[in-house]
N, C-alpha and C positions, 0 to 999 in steps of 0.2 A: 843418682837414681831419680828418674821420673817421677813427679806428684800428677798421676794421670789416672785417676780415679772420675770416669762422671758418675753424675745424680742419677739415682732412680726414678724410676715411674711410679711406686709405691711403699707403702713405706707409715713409722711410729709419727703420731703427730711431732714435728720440730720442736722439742726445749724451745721457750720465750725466751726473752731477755727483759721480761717484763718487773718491776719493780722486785716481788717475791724473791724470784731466780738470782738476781743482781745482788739481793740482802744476802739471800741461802750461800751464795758462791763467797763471800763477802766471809761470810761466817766459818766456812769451808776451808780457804785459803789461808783464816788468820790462827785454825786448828793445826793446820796442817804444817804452817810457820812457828807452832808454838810449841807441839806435841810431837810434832815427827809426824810419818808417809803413814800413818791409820788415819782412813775415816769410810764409815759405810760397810766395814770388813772389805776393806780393798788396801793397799797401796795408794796413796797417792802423792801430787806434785803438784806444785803450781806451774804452772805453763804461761811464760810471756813470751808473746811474738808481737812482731808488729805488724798494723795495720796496713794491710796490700793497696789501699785507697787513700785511709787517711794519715798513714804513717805514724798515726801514734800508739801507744804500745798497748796491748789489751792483755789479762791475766786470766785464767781459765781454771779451775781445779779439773785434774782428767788424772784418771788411774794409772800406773801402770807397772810392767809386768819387768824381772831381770831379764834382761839382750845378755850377749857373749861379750866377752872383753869389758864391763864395766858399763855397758850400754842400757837403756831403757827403751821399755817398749810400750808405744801406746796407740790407742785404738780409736780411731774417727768414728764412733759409730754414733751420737747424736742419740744413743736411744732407740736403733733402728729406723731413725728416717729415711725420708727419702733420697734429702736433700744432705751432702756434707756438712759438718760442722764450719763454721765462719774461721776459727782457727785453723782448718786445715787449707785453706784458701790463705791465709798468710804464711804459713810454716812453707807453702809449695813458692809464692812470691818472694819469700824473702829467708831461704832455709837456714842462711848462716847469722841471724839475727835473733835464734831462739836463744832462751836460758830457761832453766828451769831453779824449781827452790822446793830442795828436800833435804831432810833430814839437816835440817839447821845449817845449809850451804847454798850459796848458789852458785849455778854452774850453766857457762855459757856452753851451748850445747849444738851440733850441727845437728840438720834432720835431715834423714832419706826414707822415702818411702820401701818399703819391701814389696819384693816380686815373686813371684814362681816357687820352687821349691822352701825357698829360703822362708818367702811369708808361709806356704804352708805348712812348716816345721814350726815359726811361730807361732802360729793361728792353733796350732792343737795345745800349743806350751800353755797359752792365754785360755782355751775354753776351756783344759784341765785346771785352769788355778782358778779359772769364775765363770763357769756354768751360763752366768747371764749374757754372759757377749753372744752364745749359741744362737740364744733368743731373741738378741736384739736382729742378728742375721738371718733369722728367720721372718722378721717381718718388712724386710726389703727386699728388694733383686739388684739394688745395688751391691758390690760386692767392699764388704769392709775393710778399709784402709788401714795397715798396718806400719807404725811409721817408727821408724831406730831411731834416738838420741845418741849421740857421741862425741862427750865431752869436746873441747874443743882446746886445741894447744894454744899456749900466749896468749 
């Protein structure tokens, strides 16, 4: 599956990666390692991919939602920017490099983008379970990235 998502023209200012962000994520990830996939009243996961530039591995806290078969489902939306999130630019460069860490496991995981009906069977699963992703697409014309995890054999 294609990671063929461009950026918008409009759009939430971009999440920094500014010293705050980097602590809060920090904080995030070591909740979410410690306690299980609650934080924010969401589901979540730590997300490692690697770096499409500089190959080295970066960790992300991003929500997400159950896929079919064991799968997860998560959502590029940055907040409604304009602009992709930096992790979705590595997941599309280097799909079979992802792992995730939930629920006191980790687990190497493939990614594919979803398309057509498929994403938009997800895309209603996802704003029925958290209202705010509606939001976040409403303040872009980029169209949000919905992308399947699926554990990965061997």
């Amino acid at each position: 599956m294609s990671f063929d998502t461009p950026n918008g023209t409009r759009g939430a200012r971009q999440p920094g990666a500014g010293r705050m962000i980097r602590w809060g994520n920090k904080m995030a990830m070591s909740r979410i390692r410690r306690k299980g996939g609650r934080f924010m009243e969401m589901n979540a996961l730590a997300l490692t991919t690697v770096g499409r530039n500089s190959g080295a591995e970066r960790t992300t806290p991003v929500a997400w939602f159950p896929g079919t078969d064991g799968s997860w489902l998560i959502v590029a939306s940055a907040g409604g920017a304009a602009r992709n999130p930096a992790w979705y630019y590595n997941i599309a460069a280097r799909p079979d490099t992802v792992r995730i860490e939930v629920t006191g496991r980790t687990v190497p995981v493939t990614a594919g983008q979803l398309h057509g009906a498929e994403r938009d069977e997800a895309w209603r699963q996802i704003t029925a379970a958290s209202p705010r992703f509606a939001k976040y697409q409403e303040k872009t014309d980029r169209q949000l990235p919905v992308i399947r995890l699926v554990p990965r054999s061997g």
